[in-house]
N, C-alpha and C positions, 0 to 999 in steps of 0.2 A: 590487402585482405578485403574481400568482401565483407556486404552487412552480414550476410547469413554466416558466413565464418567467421566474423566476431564475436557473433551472438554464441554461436556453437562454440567457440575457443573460452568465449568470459565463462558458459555454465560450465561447462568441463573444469576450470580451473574453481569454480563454486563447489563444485563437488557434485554438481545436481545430474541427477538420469534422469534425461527428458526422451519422450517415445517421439520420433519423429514427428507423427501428427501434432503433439504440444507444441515444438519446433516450430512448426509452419504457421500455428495458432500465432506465436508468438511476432515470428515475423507477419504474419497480416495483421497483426495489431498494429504493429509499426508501421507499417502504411498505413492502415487508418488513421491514425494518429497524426503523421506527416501531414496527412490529406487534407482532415479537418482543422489544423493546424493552422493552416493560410488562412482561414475565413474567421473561426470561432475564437483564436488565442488561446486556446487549452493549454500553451507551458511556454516560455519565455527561451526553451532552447529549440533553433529554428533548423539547425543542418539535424535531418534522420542520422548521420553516422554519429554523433555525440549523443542522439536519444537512446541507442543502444548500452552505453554506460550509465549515461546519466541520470536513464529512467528505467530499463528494463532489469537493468543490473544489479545497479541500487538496491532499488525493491526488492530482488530476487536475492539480495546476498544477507537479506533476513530471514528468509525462508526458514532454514535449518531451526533456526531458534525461537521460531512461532510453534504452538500447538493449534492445532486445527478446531474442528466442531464449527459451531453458530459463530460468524467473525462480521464486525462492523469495522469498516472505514470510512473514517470519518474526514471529510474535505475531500474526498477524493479526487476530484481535478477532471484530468485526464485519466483517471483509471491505476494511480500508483497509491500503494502497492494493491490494490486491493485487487485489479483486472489481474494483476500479473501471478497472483496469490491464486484466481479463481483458475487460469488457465493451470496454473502447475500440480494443485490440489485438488480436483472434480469430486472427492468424496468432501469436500466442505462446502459450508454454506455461506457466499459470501452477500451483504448487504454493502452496497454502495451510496454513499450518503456526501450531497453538497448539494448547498441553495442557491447554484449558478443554476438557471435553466438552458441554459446554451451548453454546457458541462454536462449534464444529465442528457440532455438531448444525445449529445455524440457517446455518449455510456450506454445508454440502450441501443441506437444503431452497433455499437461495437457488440453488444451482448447478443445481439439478435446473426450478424452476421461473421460472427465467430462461434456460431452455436454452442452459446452454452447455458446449460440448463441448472446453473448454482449459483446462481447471482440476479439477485434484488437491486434493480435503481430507485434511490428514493428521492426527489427534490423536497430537501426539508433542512430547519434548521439543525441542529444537534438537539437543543434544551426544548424543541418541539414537538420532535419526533416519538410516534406512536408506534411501538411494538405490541407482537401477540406474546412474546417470549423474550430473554432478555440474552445477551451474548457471552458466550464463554470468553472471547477475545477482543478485543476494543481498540483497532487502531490507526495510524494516523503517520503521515509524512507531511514534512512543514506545513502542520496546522495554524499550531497556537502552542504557546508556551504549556512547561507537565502541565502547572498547576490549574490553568483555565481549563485545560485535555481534559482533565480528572473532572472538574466543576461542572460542565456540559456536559458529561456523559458520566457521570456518576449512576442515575438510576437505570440505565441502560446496561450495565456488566451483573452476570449473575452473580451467585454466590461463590467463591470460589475463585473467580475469571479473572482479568488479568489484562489490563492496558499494556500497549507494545506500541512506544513512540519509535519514529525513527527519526534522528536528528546528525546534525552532521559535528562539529567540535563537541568534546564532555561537556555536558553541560550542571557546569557545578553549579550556575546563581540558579538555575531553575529548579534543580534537586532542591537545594538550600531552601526555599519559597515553598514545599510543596505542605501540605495539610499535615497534620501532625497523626492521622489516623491513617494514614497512607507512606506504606515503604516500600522501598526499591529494592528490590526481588534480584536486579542484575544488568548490569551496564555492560553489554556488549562492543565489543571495538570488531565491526566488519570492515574485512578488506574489497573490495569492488576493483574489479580486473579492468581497467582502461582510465580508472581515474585517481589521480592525484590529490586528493582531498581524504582531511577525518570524517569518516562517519561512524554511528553508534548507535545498536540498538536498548533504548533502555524500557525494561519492563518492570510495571509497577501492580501492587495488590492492595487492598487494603488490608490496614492491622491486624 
């Protein structure tokens, strides 16, 4: 199987209708990615056929269970899930946040030459970062533990909104740890088509 039929096979088994152009978004991202890979370290998995699981899939096999609007991710890396969030949702608005400058660097080239027009790079800390308006959605792939997640971007989720970690095994000692004005809304168990591992979306609100 090819990349692009893997890619095509994992979102079809996601459930996701993607328009061909997203498709193609998706895989020139994975080039990108690959690309800058060799020089900058953007992720620790180095064969493109296992970044199709690893990374694009992953991300995307949260999708369903995010709501859109104003959406911050935070660490963002290489662009997960937050790039993969912008490509599949174009009426949301994504902000892309990590204080790698080398990370940001290949986030705006990717933003620029995957043209899209809903996403903000920002090189900043989290507990630094300056917004005009604050985010419906707040979230993060191996950042940082819930409860630091919550701590760092507390003033940044509006009223209402709603932290969306994605983590890989339940994670009971960090629930257990988390603030006592902060509850868990819902611990999703995603399946990801080409990978053999737990993962879980757990979404949090305050009190």
């Amino acid at each position: 199987m090819t990349l692009e039929q893997e890619l095509e096979h994992g979102l079809a088994v996601l459930g996701l209708d993607f328009s061909a152009e997203q498709v193609a978004r998706l895989n020139q991202y994975l080039a990108l990615l690959d690309k800058w890979n060799k020089t900058y370290n953007l992720t620790a998995v180095r064969e493109t056929e296992r970044m199709v699981a690893y990374h694009v899939l992953d991300s995307l096999s949260a999708l369903p269970h995010v709501r859109g609007g104003r959406v911050l991710d935070v660490g963002s890396g290489g662009g997960m899930p937050g790039m993969l969030f912008a490509i599949a949702r174009p009426d949301w608005q994504l902000t892309l946040l990590d204080a790698n400058h080398k990370k940001t660097t290949f986030l705006r080239q990717a933003v620029i030459e995957l043209g899209l027009d809903n996403v903000d790079v920002q090189c900043e800390r989290a507990e630094a970062l300056q917004v005009s308006a604050p985010f419906d959605v707040i979230t993060s792939r191996a950042f940082a533990e819930l409860a630091e997640f919550v701590r760092l971007t507390r003033p940044l989720l509006a009223e209402g909104g709603v932290w969306a970690a994605l983590k890989g095994v339940y994670p009971y000692e960090e629930i257990a740890q988390l603030p006592e004005d902060i509850r868990v809304v819902s611990v999703q168990e995603l399946k990801v088509p080409g990978l053999d591992a737990e993962r879980h979306l757990v979404t949090l609100a305050r009190a």
